[in-house]
C-alpha positions as CSV (number, residue, x, y, z in Angstrom):
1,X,105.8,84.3,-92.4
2,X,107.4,83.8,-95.8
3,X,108.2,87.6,-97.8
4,X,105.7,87.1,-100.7
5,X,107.4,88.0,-104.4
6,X,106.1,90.0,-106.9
7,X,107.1,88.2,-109.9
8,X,107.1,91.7,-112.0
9,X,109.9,92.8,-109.7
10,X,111.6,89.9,-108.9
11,X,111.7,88.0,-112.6
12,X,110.7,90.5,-115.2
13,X,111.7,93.9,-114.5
14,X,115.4,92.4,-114.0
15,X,115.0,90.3,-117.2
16,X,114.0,93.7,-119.1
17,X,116.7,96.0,-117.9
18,X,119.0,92.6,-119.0
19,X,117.4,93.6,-122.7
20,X,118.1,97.0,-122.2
21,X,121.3,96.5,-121.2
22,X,122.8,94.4,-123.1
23,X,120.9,94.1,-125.9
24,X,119.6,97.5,-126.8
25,X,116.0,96.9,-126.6
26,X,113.4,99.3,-126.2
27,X,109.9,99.2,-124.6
28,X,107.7,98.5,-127.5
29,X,109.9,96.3,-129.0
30,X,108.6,92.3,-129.5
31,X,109.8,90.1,-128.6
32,X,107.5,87.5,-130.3
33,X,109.0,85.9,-133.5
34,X,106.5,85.4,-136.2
35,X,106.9,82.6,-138.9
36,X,106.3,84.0,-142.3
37,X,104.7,81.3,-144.9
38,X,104.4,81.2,-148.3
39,X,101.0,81.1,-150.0
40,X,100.1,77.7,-151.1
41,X,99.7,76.5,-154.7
42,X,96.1,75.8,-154.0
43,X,95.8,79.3,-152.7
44,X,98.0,81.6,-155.1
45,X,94.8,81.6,-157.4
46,X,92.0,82.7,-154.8
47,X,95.2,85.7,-153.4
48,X,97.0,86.8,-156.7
49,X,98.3,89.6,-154.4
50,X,99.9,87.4,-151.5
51,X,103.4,86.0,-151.7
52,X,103.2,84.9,-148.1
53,X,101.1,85.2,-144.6
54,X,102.4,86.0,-141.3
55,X,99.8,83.9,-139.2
56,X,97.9,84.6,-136.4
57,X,98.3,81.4,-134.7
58,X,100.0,79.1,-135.1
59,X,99.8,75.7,-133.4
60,X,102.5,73.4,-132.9
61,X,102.8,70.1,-130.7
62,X,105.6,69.2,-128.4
63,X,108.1,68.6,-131.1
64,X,107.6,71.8,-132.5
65,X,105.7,70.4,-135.7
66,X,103.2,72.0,-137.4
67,X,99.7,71.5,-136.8
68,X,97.8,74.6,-138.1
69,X,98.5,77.9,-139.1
70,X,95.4,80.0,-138.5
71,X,95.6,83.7,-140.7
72,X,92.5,85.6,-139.9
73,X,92.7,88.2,-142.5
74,X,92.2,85.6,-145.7
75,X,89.7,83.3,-143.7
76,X,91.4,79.8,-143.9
77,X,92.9,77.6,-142.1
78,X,96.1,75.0,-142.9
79,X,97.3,72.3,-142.3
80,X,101.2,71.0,-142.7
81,X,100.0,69.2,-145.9
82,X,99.2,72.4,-147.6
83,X,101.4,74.4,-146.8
């Protein structure tokens, strides 16, 4: 019978003492990069106190193009064409 692997010990906990390690990270720390957009033109009248959203979501196809940024906070959703 095959020894079954925890992926937590045999991927992750390695890959996050690597961060530790080597790069000085600390638990809490993200690891996530969040894309920062500026308000559109369309926009900047409805949010005179925004210069830019940091989406919630934000979906993208194989290519890595935009196909919607989703920002809960303001209520609307865009698209590449208005942003």
């Amino acid at each position: 019978m095959a020894k079954k692997i925890n992926e937590a010990t045999s991927t992750d906990l390695p890959i996050i003492q690597r961060l530790v390690s080597e790069y000085g990270w600390k638990v809490g720390d993200t690891l996530l990069y969040q894309q920062i957009y500026d308000i559109p033109e369309n926009l900047k009248q409805d949010y005179p106190t925004l210069k830019n959203i940091r989406p919630d979501i934000v979906l993208q196809d194989l290519n890595g193009e935009v196909l919607a940024v989703i920002e809960k906070t303001i209520y609307h959703t865009y698209t590449p064409t208005t942003l």
